[in-house]
PDB file of N, CA, C and O in Angstrom:
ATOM      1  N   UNK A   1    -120.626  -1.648  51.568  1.00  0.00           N
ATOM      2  CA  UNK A   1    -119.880  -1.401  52.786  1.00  0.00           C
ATOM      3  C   UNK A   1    -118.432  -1.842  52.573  1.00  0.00           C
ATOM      4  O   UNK A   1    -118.176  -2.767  51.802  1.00  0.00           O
ATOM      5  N   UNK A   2    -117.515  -1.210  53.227  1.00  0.00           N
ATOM      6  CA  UNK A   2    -116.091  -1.543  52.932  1.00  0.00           C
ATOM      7  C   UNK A   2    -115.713  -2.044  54.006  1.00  0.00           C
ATOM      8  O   UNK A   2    -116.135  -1.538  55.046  1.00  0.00           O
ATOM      9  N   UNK A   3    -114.798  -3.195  54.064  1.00  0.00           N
ATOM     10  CA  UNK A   3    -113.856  -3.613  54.771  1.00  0.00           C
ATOM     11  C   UNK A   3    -112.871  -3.074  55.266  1.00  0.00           C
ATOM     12  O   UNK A   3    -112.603  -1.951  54.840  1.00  0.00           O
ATOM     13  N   UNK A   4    -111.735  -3.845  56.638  1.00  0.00           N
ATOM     14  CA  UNK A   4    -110.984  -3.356  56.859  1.00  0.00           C
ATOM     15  C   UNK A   4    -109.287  -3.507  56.051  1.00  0.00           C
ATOM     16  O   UNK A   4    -108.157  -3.037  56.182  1.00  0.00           O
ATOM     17  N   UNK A   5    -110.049  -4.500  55.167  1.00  0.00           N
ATOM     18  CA  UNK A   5    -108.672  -4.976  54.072  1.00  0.00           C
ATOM     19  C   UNK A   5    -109.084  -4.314  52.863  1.00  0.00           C
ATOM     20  O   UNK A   5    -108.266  -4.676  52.018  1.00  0.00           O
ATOM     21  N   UNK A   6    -110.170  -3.299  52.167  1.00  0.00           N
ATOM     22  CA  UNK A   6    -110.178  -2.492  51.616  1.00  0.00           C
ATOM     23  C   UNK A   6    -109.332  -1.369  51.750  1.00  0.00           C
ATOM     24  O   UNK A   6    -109.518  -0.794  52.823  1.00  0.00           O
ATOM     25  N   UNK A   7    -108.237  -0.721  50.841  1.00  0.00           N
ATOM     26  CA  UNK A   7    -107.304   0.404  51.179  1.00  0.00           C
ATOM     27  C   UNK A   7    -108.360   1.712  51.219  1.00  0.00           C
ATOM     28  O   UNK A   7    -109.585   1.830  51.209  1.00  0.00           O
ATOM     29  N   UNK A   8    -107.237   2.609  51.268  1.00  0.00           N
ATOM     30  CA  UNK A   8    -108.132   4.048  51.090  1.00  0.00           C
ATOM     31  C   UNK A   8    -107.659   4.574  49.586  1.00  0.00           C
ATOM     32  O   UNK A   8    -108.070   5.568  48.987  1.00  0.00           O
ATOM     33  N   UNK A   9    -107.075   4.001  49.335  1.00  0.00           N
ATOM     34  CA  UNK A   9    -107.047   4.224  47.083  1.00  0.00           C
ATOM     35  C   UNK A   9    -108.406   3.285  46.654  1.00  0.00           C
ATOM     36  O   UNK A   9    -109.139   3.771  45.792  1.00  0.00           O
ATOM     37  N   UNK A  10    -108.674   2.292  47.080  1.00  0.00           N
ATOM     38  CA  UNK A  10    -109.987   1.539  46.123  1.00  0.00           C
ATOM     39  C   UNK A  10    -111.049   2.711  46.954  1.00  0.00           C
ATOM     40  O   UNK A  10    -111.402   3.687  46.293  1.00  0.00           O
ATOM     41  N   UNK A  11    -111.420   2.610  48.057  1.00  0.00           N
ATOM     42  CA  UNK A  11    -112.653   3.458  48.688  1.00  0.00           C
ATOM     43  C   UNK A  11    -112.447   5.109  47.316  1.00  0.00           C
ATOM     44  O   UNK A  11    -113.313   5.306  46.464  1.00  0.00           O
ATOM     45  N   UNK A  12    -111.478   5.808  47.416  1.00  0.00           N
ATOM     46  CA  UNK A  12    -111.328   6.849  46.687  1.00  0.00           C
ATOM     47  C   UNK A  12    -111.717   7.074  45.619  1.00  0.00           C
ATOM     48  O   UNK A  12    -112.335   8.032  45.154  1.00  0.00           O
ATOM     49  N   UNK A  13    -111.145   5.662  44.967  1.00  0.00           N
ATOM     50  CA  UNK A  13    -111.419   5.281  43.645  1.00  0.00           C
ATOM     51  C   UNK A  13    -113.212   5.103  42.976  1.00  0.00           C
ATOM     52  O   UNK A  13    -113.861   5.580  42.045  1.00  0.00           O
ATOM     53  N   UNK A  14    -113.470   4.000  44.255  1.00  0.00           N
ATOM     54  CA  UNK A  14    -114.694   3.568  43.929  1.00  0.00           C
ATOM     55  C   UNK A  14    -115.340   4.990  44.170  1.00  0.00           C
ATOM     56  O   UNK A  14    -115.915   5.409  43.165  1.00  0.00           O
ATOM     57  N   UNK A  15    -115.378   5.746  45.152  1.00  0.00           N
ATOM     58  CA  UNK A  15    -116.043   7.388  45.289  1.00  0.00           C
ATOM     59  C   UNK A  15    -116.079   8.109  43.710  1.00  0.00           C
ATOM     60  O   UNK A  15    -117.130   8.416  43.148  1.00  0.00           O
ATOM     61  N   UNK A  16    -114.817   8.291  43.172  1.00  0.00           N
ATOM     62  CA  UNK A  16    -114.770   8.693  42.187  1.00  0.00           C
ATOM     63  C   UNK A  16    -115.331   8.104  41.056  1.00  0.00           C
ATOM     64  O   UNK A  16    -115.516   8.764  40.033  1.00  0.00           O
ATOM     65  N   UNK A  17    -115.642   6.837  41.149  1.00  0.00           N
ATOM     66  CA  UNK A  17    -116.191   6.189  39.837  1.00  0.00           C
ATOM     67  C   UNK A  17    -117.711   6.730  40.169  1.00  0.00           C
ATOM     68  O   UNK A  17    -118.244   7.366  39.259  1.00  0.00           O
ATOM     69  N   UNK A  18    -118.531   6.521  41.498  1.00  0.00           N
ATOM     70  CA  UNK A  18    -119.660   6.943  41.831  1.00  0.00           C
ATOM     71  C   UNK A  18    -120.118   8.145  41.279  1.00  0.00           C
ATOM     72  O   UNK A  18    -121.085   8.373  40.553  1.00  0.00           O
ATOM     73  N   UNK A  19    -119.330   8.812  41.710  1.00  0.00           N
ATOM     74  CA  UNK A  19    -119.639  10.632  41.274  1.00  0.00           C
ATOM     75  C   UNK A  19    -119.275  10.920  39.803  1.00  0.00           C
ATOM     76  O   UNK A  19    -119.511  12.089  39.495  1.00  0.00           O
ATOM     77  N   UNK A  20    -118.962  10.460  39.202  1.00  0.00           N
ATOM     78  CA  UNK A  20    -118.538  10.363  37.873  1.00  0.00           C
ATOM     79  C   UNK A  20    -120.095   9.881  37.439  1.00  0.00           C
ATOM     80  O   UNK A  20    -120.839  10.594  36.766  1.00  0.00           O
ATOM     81  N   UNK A  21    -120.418   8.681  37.892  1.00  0.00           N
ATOM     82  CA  UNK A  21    -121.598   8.196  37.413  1.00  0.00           C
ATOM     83  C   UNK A  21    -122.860   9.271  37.376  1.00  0.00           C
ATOM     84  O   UNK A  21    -123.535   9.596  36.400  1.00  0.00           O
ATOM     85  N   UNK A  22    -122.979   9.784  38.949  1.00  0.00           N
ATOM     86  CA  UNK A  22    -123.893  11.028  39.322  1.00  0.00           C
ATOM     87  C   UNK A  22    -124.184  11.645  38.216  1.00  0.00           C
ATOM     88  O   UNK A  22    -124.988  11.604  37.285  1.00  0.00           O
ATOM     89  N   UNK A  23    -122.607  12.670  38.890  1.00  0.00           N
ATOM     90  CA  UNK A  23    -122.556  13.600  37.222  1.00  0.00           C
ATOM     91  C   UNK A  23    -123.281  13.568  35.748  1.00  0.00           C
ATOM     92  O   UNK A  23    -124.037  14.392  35.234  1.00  0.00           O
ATOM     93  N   UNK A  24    -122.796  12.361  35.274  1.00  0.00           N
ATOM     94  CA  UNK A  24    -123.348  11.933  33.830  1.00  0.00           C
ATOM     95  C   UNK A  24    -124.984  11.943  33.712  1.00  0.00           C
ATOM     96  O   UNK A  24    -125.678  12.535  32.886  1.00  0.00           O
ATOM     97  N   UNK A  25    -125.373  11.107  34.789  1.00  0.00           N
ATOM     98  CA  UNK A  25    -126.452  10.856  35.046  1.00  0.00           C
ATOM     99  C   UNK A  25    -127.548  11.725  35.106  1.00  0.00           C
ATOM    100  O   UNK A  25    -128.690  11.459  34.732  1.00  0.00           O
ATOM    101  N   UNK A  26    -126.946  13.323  35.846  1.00  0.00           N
ATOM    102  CA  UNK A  26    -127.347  14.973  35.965  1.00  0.00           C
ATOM    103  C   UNK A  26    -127.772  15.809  34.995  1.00  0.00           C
ATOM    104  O   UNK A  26    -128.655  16.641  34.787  1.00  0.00           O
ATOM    105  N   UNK A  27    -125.968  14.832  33.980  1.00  0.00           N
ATOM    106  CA  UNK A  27    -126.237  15.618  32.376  1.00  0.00           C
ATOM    107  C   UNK A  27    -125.789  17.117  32.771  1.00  0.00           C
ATOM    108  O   UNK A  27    -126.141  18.243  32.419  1.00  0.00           O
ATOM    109  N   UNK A  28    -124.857  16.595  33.659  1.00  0.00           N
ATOM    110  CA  UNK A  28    -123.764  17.796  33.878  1.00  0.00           C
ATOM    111  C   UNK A  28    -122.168  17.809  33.470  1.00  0.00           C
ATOM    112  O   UNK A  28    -121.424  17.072  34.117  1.00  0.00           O
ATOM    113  N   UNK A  29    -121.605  18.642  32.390  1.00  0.00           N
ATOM    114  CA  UNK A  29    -120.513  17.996  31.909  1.00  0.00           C
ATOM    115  C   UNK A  29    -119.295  18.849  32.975  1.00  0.00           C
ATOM    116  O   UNK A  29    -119.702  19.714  33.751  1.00  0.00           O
ATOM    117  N   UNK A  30    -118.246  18.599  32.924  1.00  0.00           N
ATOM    118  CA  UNK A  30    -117.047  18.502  33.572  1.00  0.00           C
ATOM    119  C   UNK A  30    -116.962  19.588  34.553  1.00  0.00           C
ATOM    120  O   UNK A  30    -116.879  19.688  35.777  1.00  0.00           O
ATOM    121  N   UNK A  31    -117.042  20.793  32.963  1.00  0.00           N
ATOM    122  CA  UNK A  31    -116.944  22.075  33.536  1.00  0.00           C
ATOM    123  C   UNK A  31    -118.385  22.490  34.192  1.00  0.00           C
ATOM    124  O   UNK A  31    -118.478  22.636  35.411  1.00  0.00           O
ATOM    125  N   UNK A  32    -118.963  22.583  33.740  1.00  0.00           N
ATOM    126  CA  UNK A  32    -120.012  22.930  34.937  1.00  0.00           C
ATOM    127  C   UNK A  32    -120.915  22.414  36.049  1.00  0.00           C
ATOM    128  O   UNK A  32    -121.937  22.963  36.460  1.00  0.00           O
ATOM    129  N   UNK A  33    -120.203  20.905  36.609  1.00  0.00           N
ATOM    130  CA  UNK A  33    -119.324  20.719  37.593  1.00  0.00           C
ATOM    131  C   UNK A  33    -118.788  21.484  38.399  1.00  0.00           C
ATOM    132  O   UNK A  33    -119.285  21.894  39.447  1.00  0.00           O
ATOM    133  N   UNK A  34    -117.588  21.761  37.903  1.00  0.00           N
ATOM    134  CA  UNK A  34    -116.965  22.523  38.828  1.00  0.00           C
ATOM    135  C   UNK A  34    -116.789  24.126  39.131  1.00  0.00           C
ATOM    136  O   UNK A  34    -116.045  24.778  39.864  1.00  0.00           O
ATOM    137  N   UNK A  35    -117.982  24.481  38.081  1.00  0.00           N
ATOM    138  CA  UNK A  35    -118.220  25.619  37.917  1.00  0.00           C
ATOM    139  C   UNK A  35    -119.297  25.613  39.260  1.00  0.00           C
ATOM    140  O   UNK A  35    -119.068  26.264  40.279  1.00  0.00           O
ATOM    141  N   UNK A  36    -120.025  25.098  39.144  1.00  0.00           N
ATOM    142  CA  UNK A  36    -121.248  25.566  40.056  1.00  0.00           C
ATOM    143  C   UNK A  36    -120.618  24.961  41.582  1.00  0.00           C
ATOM    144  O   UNK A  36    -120.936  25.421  42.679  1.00  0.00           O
ATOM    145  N   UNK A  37    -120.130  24.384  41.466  1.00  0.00           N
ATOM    146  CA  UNK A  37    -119.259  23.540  42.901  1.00  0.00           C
ATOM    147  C   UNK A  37    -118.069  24.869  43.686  1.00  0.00           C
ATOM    148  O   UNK A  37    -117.745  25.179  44.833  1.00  0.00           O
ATOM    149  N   UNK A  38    -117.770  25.283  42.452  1.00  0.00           N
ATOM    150  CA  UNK A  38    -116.616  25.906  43.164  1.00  0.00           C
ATOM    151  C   UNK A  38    -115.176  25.024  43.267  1.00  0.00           C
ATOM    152  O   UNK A  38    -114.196  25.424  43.896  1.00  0.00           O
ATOM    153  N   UNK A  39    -115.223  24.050  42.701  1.00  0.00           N
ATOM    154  CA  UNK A  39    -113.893  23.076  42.573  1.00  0.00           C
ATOM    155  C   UNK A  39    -113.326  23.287  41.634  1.00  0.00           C
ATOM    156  O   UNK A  39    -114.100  23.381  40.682  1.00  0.00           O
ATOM    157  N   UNK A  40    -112.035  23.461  41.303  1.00  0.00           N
ATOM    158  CA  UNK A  40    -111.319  23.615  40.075  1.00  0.00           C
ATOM    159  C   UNK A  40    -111.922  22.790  38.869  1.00  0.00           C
ATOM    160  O   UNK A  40    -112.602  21.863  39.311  1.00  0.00           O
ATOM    161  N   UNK A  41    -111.902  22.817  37.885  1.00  0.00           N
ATOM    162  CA  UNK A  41    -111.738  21.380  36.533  1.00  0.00           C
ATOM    163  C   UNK A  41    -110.793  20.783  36.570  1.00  0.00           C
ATOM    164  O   UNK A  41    -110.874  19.574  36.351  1.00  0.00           O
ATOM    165  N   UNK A  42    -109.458  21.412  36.875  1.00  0.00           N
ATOM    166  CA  UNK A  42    -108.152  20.350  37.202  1.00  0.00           C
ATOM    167  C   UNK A  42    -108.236  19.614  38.048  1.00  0.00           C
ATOM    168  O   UNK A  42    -107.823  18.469  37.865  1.00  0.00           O
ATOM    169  N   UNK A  43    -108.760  19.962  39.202  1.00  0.00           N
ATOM    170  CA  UNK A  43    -108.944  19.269  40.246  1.00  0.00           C
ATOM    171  C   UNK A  43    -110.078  18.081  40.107  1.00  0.00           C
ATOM    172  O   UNK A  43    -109.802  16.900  40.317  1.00  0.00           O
ATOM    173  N   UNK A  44    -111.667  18.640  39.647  1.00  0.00           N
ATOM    174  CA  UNK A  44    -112.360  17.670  39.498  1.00  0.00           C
ATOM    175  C   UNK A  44    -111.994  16.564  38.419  1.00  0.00           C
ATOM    176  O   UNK A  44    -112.276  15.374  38.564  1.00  0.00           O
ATOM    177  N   UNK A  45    -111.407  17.037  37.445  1.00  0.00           N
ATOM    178  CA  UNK A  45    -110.694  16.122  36.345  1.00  0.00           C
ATOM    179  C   UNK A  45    -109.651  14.696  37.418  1.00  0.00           C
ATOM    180  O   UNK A  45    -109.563  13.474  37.538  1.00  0.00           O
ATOM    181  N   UNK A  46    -109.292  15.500  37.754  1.00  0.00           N
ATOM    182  CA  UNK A  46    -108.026  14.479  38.719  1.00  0.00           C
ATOM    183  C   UNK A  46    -108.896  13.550  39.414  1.00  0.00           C
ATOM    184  O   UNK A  46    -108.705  12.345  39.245  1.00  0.00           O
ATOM    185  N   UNK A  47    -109.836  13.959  40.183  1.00  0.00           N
ATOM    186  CA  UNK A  47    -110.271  13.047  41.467  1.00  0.00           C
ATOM    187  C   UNK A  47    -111.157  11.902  40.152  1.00  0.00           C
ATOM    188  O   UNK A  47    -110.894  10.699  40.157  1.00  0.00           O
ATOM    189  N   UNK A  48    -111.971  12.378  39.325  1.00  0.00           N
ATOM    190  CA  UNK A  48    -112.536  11.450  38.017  1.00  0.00           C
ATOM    191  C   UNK A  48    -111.919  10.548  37.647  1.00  0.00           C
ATOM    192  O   UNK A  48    -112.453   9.550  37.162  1.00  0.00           O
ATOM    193  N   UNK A  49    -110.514  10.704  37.804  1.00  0.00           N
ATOM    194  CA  UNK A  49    -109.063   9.807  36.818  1.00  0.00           C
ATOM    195  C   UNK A  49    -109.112   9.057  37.919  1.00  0.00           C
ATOM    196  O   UNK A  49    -109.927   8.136  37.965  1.00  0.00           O
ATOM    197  N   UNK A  50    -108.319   9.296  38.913  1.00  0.00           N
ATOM    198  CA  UNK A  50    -107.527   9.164  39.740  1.00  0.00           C
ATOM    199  C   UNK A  50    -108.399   8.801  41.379  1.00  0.00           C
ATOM    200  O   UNK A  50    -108.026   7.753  41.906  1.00  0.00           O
ATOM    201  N   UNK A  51    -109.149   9.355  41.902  1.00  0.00           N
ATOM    202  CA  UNK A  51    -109.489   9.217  42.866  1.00  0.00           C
ATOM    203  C   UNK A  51    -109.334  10.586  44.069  1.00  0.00           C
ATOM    204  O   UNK A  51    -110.048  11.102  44.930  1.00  0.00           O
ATOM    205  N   UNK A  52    -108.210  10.738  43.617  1.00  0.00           N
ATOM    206  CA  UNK A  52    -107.771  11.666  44.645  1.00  0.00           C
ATOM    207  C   UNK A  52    -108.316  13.377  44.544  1.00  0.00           C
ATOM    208  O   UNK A  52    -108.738  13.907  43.516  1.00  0.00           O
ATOM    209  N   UNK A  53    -108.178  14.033  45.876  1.00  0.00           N
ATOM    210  CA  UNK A  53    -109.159  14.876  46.015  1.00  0.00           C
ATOM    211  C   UNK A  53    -109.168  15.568  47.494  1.00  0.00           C
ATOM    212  O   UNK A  53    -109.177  14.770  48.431  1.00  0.00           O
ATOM    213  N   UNK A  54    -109.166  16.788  47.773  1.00  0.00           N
ATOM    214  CA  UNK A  54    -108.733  17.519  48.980  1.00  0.00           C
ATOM    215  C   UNK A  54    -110.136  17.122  49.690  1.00  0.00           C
ATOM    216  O   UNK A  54    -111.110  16.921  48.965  1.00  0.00           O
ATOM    217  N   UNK A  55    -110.258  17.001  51.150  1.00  0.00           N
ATOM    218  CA  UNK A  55    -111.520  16.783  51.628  1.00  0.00           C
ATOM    219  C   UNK A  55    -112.386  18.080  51.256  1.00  0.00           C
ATOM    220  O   UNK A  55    -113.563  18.003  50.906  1.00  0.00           O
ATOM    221  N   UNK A  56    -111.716  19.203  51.364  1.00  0.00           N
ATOM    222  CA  UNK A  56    -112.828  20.434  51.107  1.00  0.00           C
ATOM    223  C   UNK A  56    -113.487  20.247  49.703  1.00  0.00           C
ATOM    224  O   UNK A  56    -114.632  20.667  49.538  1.00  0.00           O
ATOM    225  N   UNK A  57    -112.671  19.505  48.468  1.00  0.00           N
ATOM    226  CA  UNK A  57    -113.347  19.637  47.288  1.00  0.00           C
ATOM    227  C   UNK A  57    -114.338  18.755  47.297  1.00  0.00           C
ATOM    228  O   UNK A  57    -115.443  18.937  46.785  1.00  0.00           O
ATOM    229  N   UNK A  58    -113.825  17.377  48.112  1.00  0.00           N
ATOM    230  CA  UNK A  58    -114.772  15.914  48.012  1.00  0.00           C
ATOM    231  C   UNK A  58    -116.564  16.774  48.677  1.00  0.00           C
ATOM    232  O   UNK A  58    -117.686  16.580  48.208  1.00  0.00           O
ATOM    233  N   UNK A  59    -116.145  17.730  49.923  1.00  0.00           N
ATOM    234  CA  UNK A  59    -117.581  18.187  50.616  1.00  0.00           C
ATOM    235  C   UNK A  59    -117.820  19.106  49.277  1.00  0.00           C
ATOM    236  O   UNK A  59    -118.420  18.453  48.424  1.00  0.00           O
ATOM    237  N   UNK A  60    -117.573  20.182  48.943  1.00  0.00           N
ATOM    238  CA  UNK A  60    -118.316  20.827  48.036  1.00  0.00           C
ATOM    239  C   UNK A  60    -119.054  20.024  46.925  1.00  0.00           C
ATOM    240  O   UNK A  60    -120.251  20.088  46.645  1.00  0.00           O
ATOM    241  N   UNK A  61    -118.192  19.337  46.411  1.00  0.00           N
ATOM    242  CA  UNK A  61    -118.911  18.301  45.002  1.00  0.00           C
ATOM    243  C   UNK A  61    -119.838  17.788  45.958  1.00  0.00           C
ATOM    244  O   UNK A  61    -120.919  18.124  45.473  1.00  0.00           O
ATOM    245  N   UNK A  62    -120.096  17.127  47.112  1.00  0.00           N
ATOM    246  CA  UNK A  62    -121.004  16.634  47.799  1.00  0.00           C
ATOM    247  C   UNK A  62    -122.182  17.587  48.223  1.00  0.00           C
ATOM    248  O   UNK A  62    -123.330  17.148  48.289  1.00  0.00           O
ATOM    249  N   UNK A  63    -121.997  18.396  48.399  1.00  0.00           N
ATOM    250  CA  UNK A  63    -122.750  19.657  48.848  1.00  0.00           C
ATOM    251  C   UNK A  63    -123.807  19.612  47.468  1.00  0.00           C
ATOM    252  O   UNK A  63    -124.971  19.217  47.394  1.00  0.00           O
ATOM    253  N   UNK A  64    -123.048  20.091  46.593  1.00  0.00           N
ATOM    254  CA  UNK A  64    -123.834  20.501  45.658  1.00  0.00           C
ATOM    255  C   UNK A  64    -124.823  19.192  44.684  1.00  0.00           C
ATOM    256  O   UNK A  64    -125.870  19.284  44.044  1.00  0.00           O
ATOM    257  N   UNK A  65    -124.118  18.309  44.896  1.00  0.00           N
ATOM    258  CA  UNK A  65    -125.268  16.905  44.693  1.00  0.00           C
ATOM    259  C   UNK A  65    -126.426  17.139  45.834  1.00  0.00           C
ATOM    260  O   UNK A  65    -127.497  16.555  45.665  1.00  0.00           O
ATOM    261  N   UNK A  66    -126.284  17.817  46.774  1.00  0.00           N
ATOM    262  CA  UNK A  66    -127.256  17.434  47.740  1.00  0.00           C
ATOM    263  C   UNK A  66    -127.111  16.386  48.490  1.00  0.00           C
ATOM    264  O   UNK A  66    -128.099  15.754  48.864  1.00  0.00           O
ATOM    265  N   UNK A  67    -125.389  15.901  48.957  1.00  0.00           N
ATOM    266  CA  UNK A  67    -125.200  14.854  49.785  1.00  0.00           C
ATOM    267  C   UNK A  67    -124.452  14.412  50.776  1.00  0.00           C
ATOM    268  O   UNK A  67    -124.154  13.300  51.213  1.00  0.00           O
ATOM    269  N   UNK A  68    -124.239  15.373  51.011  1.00  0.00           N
ATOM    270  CA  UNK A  68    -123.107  16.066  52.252  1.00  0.00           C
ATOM    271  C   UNK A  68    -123.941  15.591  53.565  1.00  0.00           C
ATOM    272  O   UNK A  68    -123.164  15.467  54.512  1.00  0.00           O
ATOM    273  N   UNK A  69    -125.048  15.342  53.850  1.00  0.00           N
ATOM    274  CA  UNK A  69    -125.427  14.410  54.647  1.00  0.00           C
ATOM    275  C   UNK A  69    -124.900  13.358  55.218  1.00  0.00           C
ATOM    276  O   UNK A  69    -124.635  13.072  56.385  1.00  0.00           O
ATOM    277  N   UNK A  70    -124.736  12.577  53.739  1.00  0.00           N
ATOM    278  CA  UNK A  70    -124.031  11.196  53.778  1.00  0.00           C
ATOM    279  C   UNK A  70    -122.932  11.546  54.831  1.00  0.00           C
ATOM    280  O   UNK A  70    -122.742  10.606  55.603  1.00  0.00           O
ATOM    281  N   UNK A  71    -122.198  12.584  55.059  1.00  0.00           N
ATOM    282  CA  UNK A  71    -121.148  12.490  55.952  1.00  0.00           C
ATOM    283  C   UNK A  71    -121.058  12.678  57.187  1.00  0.00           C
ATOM    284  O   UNK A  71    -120.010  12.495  57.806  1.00  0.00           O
ATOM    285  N   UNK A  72    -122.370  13.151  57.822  1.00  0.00           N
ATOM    286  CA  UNK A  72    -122.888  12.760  59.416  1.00  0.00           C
ATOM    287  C   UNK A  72    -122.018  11.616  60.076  1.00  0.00           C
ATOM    288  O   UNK A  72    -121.266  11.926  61.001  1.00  0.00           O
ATOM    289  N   UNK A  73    -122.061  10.821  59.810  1.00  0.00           N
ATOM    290  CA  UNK A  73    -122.342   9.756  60.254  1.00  0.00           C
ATOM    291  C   UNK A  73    -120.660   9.320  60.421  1.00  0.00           C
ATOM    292  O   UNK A  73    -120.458   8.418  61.235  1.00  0.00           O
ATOM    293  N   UNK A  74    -119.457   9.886  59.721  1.00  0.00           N
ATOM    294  CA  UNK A  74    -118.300   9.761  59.525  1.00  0.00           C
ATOM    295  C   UNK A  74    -117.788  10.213  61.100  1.00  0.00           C
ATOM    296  O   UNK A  74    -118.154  11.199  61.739  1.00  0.00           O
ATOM    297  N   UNK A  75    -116.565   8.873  61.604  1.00  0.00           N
ATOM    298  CA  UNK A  75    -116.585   8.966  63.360  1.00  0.00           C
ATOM    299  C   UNK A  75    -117.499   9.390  64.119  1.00  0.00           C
ATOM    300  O   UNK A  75    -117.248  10.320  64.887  1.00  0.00           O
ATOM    301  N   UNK A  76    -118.750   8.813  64.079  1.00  0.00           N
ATOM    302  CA  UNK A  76    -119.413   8.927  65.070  1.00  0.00           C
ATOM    303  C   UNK A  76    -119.103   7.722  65.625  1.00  0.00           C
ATOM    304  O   UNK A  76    -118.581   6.873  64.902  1.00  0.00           O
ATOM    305  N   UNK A  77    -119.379   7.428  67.043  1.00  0.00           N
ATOM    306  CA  UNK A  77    -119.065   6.317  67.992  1.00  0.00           C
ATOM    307  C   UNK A  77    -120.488   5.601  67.616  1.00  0.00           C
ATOM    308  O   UNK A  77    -121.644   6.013  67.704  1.00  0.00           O
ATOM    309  N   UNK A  78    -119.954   4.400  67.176  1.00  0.00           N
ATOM    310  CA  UNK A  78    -120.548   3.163  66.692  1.00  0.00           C
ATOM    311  C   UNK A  78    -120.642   1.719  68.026  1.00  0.00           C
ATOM    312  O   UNK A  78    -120.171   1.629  69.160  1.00  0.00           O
ATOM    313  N   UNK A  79    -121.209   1.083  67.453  1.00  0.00           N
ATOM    314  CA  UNK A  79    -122.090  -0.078  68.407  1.00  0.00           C
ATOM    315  C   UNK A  79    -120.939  -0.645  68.869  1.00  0.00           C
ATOM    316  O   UNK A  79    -120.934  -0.855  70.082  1.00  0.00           O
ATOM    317  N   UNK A  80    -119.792  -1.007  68.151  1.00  0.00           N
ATOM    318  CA  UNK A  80    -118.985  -2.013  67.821  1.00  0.00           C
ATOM    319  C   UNK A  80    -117.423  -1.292  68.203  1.00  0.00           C
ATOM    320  O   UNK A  80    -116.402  -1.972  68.101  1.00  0.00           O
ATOM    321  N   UNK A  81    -117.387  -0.108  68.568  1.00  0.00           N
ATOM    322  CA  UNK A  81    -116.566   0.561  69.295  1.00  0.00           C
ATOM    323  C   UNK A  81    -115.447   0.330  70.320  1.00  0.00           C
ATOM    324  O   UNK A  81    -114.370   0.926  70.342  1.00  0.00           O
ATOM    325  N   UNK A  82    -115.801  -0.483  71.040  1.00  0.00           N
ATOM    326  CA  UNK A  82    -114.727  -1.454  71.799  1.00  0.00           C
ATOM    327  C   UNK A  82    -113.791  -2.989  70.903  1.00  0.00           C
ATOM    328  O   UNK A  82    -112.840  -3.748  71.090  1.00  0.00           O
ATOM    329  N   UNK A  83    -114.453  -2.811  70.291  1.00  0.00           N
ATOM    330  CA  UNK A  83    -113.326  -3.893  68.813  1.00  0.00           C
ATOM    331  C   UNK A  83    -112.589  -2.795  68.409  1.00  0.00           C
ATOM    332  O   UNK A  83    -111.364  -2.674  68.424  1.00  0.00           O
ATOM    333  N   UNK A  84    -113.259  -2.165  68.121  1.00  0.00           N
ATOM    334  CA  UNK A  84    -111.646  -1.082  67.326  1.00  0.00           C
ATOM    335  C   UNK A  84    -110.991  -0.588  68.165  1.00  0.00           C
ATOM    336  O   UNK A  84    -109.908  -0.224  67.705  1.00  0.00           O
ATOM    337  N   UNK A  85    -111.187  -0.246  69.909  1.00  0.00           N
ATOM    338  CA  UNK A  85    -110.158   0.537  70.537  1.00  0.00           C
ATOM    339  C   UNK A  85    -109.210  -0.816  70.342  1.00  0.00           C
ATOM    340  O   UNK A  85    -108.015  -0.684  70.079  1.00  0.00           O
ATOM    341  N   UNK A  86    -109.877  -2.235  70.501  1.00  0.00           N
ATOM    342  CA  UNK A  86    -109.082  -2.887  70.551  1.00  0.00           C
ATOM    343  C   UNK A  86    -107.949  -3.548  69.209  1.00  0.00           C
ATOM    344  O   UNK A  86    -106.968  -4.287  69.296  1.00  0.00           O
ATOM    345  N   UNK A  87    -108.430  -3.077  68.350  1.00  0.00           N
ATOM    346  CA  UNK A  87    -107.528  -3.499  67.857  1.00  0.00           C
ATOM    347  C   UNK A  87    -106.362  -2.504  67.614  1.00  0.00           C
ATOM    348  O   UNK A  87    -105.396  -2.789  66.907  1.00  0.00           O
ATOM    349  N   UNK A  88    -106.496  -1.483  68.160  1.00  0.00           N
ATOM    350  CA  UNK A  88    -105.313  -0.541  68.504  1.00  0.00           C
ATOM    351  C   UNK A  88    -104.374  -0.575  69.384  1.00  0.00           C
ATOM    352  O   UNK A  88    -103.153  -0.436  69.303  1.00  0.00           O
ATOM    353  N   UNK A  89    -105.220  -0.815  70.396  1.00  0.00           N
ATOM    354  CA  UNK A  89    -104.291  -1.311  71.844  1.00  0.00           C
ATOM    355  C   UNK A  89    -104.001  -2.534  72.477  1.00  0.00           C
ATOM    356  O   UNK A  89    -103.679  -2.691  73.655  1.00  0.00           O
ATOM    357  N   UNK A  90    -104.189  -3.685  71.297  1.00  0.00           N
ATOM    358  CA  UNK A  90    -103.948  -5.002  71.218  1.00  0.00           C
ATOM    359  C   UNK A  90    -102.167  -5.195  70.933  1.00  0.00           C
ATOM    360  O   UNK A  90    -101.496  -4.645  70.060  1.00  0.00           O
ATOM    361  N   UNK A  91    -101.806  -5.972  71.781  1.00  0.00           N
ATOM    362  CA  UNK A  91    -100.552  -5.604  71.573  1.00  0.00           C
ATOM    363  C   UNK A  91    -100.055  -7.026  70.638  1.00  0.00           C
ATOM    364  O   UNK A  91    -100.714  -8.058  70.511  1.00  0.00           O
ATOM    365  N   UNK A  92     -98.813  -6.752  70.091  1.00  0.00           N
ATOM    366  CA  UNK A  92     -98.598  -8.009  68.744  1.00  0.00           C
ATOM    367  C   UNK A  92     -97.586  -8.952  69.523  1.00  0.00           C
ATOM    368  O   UNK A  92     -97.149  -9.969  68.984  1.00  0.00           O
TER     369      UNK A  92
END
């Protein structure tokens, strides 16, 4: 689980180290990856390095793992929901 002092380059990052792992793990190499995904190789190459990655490519590579699920759950209104309005409209 990530924190709120976690950036969105480590979360990216750590994503990309994950799916990198997948991948290997599949015994699927680069290109066919992104062959069967529909994501560039430049592109999947980049997000592998780097982290970074258009949301449409991050869902397809997810899709095609079979895990695009996992992203239900992204802003849905949570238990704990009134801490975060507040820490928006908390004034400094």
């Amino acid at each position: 689980m990530y924190s709120l002092s976690t950036t969105p380059a480590e979360v990216s990052k750590a994503l990309a180290v994950r799916h990198k792992a997948l991948r290997k793990q599949l015994k699927l190499s680069q290109t066919e990856m992104a062959e069967r995904s529909g994501v560039s190789l430049g592109s999947l190459k980049r997000f592998e390095n780097t982290g970074k990655i258009s949301l449409e490519s991050l869902l397809k590579l997810t899709h095609l793992l079979n895990r695009l699920k996992d992203f239900e759950n992204v802003f849905q209104p949570r238990e704990d929901q009134s801490n975060l309005e507040n820490l928006f409209t908390s004034k400094a």
